[in-house]
C-alpha positions as CSV (number, residue, x, y, z in Angstrom):
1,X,-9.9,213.0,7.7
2,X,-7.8,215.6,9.4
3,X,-7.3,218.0,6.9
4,X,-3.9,219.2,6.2
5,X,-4.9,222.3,4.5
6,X,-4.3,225.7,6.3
7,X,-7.1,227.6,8.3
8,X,-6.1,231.2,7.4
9,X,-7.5,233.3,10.4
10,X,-10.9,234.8,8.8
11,X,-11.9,238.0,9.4
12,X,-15.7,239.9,8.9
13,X,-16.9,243.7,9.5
14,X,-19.1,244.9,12.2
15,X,-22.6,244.9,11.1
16,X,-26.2,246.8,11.8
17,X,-28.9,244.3,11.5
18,X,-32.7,244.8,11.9
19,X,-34.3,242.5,14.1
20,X,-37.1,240.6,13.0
21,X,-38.7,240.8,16.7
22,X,-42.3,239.7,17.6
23,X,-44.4,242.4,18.4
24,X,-40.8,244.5,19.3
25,X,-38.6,247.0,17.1
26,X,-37.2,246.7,14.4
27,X,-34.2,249.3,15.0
28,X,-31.2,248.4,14.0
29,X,-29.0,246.2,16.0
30,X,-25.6,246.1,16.5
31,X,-24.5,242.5,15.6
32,X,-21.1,243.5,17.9
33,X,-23.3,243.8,20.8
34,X,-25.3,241.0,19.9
35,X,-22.4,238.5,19.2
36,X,-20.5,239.4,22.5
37,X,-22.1,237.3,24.9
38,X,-22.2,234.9,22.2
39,X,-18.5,235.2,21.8
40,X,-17.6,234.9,25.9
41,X,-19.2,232.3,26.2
42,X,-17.5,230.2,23.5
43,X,-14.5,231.2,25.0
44,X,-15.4,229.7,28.0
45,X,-16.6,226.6,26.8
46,X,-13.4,225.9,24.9
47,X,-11.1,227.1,28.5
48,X,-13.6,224.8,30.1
49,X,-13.4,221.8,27.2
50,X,-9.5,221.3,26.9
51,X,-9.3,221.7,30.3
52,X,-11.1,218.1,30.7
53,X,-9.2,217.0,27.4
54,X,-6.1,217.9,29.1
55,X,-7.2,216.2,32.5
56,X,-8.3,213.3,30.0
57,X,-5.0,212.9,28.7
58,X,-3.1,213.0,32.2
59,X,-4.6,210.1,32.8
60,X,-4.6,208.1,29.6
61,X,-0.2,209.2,30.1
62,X,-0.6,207.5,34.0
63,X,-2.1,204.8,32.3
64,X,-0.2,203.9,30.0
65,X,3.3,204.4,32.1
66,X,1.6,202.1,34.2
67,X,1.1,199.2,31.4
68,X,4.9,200.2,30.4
69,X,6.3,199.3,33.5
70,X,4.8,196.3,34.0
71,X,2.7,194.9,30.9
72,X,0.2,192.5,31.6
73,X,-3.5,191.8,30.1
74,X,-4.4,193.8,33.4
75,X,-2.3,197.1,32.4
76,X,-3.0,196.9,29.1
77,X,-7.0,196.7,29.7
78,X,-6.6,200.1,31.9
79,X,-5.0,201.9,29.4
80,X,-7.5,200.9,26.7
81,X,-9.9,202.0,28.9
82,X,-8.3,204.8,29.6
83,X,-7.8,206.0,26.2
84,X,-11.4,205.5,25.3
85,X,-12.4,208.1,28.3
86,X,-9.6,210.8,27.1
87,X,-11.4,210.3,23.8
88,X,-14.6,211.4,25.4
89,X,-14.3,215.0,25.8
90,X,-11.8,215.7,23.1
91,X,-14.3,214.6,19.9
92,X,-17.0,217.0,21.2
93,X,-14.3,219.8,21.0
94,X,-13.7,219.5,17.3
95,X,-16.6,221.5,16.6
96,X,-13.9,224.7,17.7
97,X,-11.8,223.9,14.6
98,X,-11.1,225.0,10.9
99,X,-10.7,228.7,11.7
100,X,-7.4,228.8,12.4
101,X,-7.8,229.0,16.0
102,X,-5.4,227.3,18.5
103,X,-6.2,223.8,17.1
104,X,-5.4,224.6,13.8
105,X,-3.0,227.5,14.0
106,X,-0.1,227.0,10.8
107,X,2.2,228.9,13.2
108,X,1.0,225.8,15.6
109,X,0.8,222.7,14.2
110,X,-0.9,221.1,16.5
111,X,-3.7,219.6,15.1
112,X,-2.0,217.4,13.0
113,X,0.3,215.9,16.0
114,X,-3.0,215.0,17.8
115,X,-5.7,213.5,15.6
116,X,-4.5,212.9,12.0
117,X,-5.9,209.5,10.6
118,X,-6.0,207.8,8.5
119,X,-2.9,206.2,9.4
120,X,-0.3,203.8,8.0
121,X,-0.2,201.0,10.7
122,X,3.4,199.7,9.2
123,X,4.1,203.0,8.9
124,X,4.5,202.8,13.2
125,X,5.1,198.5,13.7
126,X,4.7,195.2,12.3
127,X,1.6,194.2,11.1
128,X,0.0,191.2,9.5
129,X,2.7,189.4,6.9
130,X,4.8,191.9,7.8
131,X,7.1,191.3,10.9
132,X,10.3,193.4,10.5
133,X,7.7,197.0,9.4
134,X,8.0,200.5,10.8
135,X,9.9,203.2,12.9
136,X,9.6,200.4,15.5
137,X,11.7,197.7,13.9
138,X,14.0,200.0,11.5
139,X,16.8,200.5,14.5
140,X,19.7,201.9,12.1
141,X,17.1,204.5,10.2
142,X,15.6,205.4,13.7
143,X,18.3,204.7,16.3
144,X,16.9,206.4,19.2
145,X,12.6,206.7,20.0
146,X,11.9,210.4,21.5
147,X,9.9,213.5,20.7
148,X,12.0,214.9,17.9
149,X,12.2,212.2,16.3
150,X,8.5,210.9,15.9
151,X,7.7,214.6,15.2
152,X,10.1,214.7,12.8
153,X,8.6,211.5,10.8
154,X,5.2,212.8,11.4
155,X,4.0,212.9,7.6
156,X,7.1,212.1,6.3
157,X,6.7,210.5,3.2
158,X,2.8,210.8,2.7
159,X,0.0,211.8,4.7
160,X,-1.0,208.4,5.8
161,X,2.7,208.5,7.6
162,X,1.4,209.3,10.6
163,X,3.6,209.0,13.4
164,X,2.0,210.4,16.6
165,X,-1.4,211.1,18.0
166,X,-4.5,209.8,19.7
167,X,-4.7,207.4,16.4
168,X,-1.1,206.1,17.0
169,X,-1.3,205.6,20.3
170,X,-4.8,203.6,19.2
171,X,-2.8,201.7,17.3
172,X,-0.2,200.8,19.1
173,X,-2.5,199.7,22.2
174,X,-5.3,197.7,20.6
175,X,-3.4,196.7,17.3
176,X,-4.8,196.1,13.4
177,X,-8.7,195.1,14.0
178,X,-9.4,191.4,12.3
179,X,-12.6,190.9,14.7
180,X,-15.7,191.6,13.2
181,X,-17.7,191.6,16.1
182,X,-15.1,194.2,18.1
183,X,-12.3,196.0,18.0
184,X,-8.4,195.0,17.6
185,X,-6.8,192.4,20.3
186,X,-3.2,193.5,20.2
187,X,-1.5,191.0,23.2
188,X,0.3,192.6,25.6
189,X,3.1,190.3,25.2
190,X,4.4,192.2,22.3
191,X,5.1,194.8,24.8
192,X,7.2,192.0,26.8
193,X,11.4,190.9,26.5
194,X,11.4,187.9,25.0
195,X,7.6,188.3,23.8
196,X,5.4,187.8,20.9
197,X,7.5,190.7,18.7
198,X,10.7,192.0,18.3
199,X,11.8,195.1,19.4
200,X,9.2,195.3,22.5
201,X,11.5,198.1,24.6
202,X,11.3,200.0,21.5
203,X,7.5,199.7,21.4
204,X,7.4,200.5,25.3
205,X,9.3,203.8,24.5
206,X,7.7,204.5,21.1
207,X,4.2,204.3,23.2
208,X,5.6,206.5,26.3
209,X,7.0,209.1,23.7
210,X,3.7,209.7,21.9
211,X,1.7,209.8,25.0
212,X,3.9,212.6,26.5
213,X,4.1,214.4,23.1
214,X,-0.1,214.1,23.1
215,X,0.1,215.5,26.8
216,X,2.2,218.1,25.9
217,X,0.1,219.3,22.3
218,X,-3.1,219.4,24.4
219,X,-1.8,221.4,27.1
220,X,-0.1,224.1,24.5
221,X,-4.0,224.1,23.0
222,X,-5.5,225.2,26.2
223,X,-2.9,227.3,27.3
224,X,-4.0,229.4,23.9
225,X,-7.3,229.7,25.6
226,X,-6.6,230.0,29.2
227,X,-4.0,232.8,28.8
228,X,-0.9,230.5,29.9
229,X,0.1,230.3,26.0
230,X,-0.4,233.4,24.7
231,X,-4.4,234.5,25.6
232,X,-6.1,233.8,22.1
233,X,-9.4,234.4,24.1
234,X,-8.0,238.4,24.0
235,X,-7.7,238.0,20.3
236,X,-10.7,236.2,19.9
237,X,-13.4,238.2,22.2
238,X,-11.4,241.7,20.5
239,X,-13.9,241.6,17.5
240,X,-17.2,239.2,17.8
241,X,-18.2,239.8,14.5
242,X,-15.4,238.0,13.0
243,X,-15.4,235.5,15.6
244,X,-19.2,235.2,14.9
245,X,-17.8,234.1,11.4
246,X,-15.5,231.6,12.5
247,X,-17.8,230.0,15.1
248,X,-20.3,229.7,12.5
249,X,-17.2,228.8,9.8
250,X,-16.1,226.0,12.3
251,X,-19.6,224.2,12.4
252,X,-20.3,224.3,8.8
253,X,-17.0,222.7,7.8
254,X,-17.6,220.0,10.6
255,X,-21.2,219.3,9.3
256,X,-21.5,219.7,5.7
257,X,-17.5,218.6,4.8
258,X,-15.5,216.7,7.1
259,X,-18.1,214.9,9.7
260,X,-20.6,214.1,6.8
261,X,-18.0,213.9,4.3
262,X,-14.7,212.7,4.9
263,X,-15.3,211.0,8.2
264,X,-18.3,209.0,7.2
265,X,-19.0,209.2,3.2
266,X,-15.7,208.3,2.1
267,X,-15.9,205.0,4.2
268,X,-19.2,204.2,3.0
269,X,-18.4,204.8,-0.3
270,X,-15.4,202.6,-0.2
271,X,-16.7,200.3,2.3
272,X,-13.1,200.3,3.7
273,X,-12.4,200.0,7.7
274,X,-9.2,201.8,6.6
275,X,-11.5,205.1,6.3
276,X,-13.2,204.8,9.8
277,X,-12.0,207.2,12.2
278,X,-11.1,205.2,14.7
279,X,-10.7,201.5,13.4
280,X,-8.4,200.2,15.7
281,X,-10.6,200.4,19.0
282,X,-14.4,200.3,16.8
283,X,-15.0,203.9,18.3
284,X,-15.5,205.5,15.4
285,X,-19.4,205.8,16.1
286,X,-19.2,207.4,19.4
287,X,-16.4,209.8,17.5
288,X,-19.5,210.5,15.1
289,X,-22.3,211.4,17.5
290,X,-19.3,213.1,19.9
291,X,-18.9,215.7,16.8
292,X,-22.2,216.1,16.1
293,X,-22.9,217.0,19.7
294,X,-20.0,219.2,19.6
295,X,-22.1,221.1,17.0
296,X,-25.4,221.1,19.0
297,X,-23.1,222.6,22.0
298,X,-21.4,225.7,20.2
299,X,-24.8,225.9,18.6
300,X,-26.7,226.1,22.0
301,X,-23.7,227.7,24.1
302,X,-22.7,225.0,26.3
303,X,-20.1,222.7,27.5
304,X,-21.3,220.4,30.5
305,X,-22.8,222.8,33.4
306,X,-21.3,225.4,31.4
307,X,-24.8,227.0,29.7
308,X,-25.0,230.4,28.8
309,X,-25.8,232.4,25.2
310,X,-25.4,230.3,22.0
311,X,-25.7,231.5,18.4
312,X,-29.2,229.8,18.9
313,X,-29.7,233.3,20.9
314,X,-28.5,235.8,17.9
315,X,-30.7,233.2,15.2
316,X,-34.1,233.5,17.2
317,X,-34.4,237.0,17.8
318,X,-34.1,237.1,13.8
319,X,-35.7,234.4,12.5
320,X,-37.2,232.3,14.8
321,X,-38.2,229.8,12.2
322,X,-35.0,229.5,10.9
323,X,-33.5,228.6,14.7
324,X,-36.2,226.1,15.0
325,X,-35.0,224.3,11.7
326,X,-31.4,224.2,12.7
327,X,-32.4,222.5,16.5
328,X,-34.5,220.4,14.8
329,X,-31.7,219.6,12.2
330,X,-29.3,218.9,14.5
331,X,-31.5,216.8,16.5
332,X,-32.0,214.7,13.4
333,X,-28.8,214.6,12.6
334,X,-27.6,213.2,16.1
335,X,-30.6,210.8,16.3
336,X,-29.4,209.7,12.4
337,X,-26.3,208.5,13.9
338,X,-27.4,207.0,16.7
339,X,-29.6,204.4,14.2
340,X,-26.2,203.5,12.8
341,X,-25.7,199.8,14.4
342,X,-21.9,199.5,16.2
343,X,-19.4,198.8,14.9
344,X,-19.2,201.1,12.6
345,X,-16.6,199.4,10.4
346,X,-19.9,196.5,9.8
347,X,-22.5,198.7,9.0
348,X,-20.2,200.4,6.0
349,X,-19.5,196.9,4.2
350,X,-22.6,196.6,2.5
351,X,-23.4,193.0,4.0
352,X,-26.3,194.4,5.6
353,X,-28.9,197.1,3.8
354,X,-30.3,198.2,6.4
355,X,-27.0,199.0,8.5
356,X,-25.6,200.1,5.3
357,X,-28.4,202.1,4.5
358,X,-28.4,203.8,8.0
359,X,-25.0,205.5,7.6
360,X,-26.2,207.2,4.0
361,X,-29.3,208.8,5.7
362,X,-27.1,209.7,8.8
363,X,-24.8,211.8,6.4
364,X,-27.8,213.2,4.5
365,X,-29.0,214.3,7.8
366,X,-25.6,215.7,8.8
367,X,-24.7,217.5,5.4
368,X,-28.7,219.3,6.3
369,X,-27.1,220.9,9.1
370,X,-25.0,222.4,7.2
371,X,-27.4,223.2,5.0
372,X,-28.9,225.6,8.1
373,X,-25.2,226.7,9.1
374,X,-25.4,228.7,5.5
375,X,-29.0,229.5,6.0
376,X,-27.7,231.3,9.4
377,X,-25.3,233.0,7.4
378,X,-27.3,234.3,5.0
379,X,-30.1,235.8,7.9
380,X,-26.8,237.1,9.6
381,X,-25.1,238.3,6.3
382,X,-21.7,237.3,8.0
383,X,-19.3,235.1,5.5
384,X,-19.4,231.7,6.3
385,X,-17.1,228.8,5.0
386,X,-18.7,225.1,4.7
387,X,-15.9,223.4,2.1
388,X,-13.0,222.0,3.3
389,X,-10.1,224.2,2.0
């Protein structure tokens, strides 16, 4: 789930630590001096990462102006494909939330105009049985489609009233999934005059709104990073103690709460394709393994041909054994996941034990990085949240 509780910036002392070195000193070290590398690099990584969300993006808003203009099964394919490729990049980078960065800033709120699920699909349109549903086909109580007013109904009403995002846009391309062997097979024709639904220009614009609104989220996100929105990389690099605690804080909310937790227990405890992440398009695996390699990348310092000092650096030179667990956790976590057979939405019904029994073990293996996360905290005596707020 995306969480709408608030990330209240988190904060930690500078500490002296003795290293546990082999065969070296065991003077104190400053964890400062340790962390900073540490700490630039991040930075970098996340410049580097929403840059190529943002670049993602541009072209899933080309696409889709594209399909607008003239819908067909051919336009409609490319922006499908398009939106699964913008997806690529941005589920790895949700390992830098749940710290109150630029993601989840309250002063911001941007997070929850970019990937809030689950989602209300009649809420948004029609949907099965019900024709005449949604912001779409309610004319008089939404006369005119545009950015204040889907950010305005974002939420409104409940938190399944979700209005814009990566998960609305989902929707509104590949439409509510009946297919058990794929994803959703909305026809293009409901984006045509005279086609299969009413309303179809107000579809069109609904569409072109929340792709431009998505642009325009992401880009505020990295400007946070890259200086152009107000340089959170100077806040963030000021004191890398406390950023030590929110990179760790970011990775153990991910693992032991929301990935294992809210994005894949809750859906195989209610064996509901409503709680998949993303149901629409049967992505919601590759969203999985994307966030647990998100975690393996902050862990290990890297993003793409970006690799440089992770925390992995600060955990061996103090306990070596206790950097080998995590690696080794997170490699069983992202191989757990892997196991689960695609869809997703199949695997949690139950029909099939094994499939079924592959997502439990893939969330015991996820909640055990977590498990490490703390462990790291502990060795590092830095706070370090893991619980959803």
């Amino acid at each position: 789930m995306s969480p709408r509780s608030r990330f209240a910036p988190l904060a930690a002392a500078s500490l002296l630590l003795p290293v546990a070195a082999c065969g070296g000193s065991d003077e104190p070290v400053d964890l400062a001096t340790e962390a900073r590398p540490v700490i630039e690099q991040y930075a970098a990584n996340a410049r580097a990462g929403y840059a190529e969300v943002v670049t993602g993006a541009h072209g899933l808003d080309t696409a889709i102006a594209a399909f607008v203009a003239t819908p067909s099964a051919e336009t409609l394919a490319a922006a499908r494909t398009a939106w699964v490729a913008a997806r690529v990049p941005y589920r790895l980078t949700e390992a830098w939330r749940f710290y109150g960065g630029p993601i989840d800033d309250t002063a911001d709120e941007r997070e929850t105009r970019i990937n809030s699920w689950p989602l209300d699909e009649a809420y948004i349109d029609a949907v099965k049985d019900m024709p005449d549903t949604g912001i779409i086909n309610h004319p008089t109580e939404f006369p005119t489609i545009d950015a204040d007013t889907l950010m305005a109904a974002n939420f409104t009403g409940g938190e399944d009233n979700v209005a814009v995002g990566y998960h609305a846009i989902e929707f509104l391309l590949w439409g509510q999934d009946f297919n058990d062997a794929g994803p959703g097979d909305r026809p293009f024709t409901d984006f045509v005059d005279e086609g299969t639904l009413a309303n179809p220009d107000r579809r069109r614009a609904y569409l072109t709104v929340t792709s431009d609104l998505l642009v325009g989220d992401l880009e505020h996100v990295a400007g946070r990073w890259d200086g152009a929105g107000g340089d959170y990389t100077a806040v963030f690099t000021a004191d890398p103690v406390a950023s030590l605690t929110r990179i760790l804080s970011g990775i153990g909310v991910l693992s032991a709460s929301e990935l294992s937790g809210e994005r894949m227990l809750t859906a195989y405890t209610n064996k509901a394709q409503e709680d998949e992440h993303s149901c629409f398009s049967d992505t919601t695996k590759d969203d999985l393994l994307g966030n647990a390699r998100g975690i393996e990348n902050v862990y290990l310092g890297r993003w793409g041909a970006n690799d440089g000092p992770g925390l992995d650096a600060i955990v061996a030179a103090h306990d070596p054994a206790l950097d080998e667990d995590m690696k080794q956790a997170l490699t069983d976590a992202i191989a757990a996941i892997e196991a689960i057979p695609a869809p997703f939405d199949q695997a949690i019904l139950g029909t099939d034990e094994a499939a079924y029994a592959s997502v439990l073990t893939a969330v015991r293996k996820v909640q055990a990085v977590g498990v490490q996360v703390m462990k790291i905290g502990v060795a590092l005596d830095v706070p370090v949240q893991t619980e959803l707020p």
